[in-house]
Each structure stands twice: as C-alpha cells, then as structure tokens.
N, C-alpha and C positions, 0 to 999 in steps of 0.2 A: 738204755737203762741208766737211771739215775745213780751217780755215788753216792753210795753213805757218806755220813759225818760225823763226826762226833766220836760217840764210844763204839760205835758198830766198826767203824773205818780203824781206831784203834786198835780190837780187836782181830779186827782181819790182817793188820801188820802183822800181831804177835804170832798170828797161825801161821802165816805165810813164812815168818822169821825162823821158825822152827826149822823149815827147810836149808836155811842159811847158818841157823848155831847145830843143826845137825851136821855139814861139812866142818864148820870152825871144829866142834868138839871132836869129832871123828878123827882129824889132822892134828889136834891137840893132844891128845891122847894115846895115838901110836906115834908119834914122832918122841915124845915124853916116854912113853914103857919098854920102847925099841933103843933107847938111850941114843936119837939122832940128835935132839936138841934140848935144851932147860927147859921147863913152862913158859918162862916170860916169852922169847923167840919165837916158841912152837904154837902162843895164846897169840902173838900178835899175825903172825901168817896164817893160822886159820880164820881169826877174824877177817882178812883180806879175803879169804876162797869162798867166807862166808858172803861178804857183799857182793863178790860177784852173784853168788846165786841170790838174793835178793832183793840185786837192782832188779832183773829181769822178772821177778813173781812181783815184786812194787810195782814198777811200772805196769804192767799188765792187768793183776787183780785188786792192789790196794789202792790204788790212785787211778786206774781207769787210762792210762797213757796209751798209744799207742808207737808201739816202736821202731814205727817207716816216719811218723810226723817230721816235721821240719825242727823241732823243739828237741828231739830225740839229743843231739849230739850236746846240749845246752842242758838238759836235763841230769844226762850220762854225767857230765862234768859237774856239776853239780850235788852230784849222788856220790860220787867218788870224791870228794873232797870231804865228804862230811863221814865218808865212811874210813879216811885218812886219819881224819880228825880223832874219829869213835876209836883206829885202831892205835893212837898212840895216846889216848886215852886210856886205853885198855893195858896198852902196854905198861904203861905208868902206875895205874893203881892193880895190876897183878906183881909189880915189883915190889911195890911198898906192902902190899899182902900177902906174898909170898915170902920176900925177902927179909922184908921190916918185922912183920906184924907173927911173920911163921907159920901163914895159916897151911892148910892143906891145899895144894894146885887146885883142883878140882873143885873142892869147898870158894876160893876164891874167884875162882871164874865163874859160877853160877851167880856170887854176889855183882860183881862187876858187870853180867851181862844182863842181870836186874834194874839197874840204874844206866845200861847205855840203852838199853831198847827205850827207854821214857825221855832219853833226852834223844837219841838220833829221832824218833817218831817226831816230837815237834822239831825239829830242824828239818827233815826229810818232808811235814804238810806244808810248813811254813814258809819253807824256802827252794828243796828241791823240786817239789810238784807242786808247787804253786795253788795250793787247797784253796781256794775259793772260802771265804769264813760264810758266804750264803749258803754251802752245801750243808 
C-alpha cells in the first residue's frame, strides 16, 4: 500500500499524536493535582512518555516504517532528538506561559502543543522518516 502525502499523512500524525498527548497530558496532569511536580517538570516529562508512544504509532502508521528495518536504529535516533528538541521546546515556552505570561497550566499546554505538532510534523517527514516529496 502506498503512503499518503501531503495533508492526509498530516492528518494521520495528528490522530495518531493523540495517543502520545493522551500519555503526555495524563502524567501532566496527575503529577500536577497530586502536588508531585510544577507544570513546567511535569509538561516536559510527559512530553518525553509522549514520544515514546509516538515513535512507535509513526513509524508504523504515519510514515509506513518498518521497525526490524536496517534504518530502524537511525530512524529511532533521529526521532528522539527531535522529540528532545520538541520537549525542551516545550519546556521553555510553558515557562514563559506559565510563569511569565500567568496563563493557566493547562490553557498553556494545549497552546504549546498546537504549534509543536506543526513544527515536529515537518521535522519528523523531512528529516526523521525521510518523506520522499514524490509521495
């Protein structure tokens, strides 16, 4: 079966993503109401439990990878640096949104995690799995 491209393959990031900001927020959220950790700490390690679950639904469903490939460990590494990238990222602008700006945790993560899904998605076709611009 052929890969999508374009906005279909977008699309199916975002669904699949769900899976992965369903852990982030899930860990965000009771480590925050359980008074274990601040938001910023508790946003930036569930962003990390997040990308685990979404290398493996990426590689798999949105990018079409297979994960016994030879590419597999070169992929991995490459997904996880971008997803290092996203979470200090994340970390960064929920400080200055939480901290700075005074928003509400929660209010600020959904904004943050709007604008990481559009930049890891092109970093993640472009560079982690290697999208092909003929698909």
């Amino acid at each position: 079966m052929p890969e999508r491209g374009g906005v279909g393959r977008f699309l199916t990031y975002a669904a699949v993503g769900l899976a992965g900001m369903s852990g982030h927020y899930a860990f965000l959220f009771t480590a925050v109401s359980l008074g274990v950790l601040a938001p910023v700490p508790a946003s930036v390690i569930g962003a990390l439990i997040g990308a685990v679950i979404n290398f493996v639904m990426n590689a798999v469903v949105t990018f079409r990878r297979h994960a016994h490939s030879h590419l597999a460990w070169r992929t991995a590494a490459r997904f996880f640096a971008t997803a290092g990238m996203a979470a200090a990222l994340n970390g960064a602008a929920m400080a200055v949104l939480v901290n700075g700006v005074r928003l509400d945790y929660r209010l600020a993560q959904v904004l943050v995690t709007g604008i990481l899904v559009c930049v890891t998605y092109v970093v993640n076709s472009l560079w982690t799995f290697q999208a092909s611009k003929a698909r």
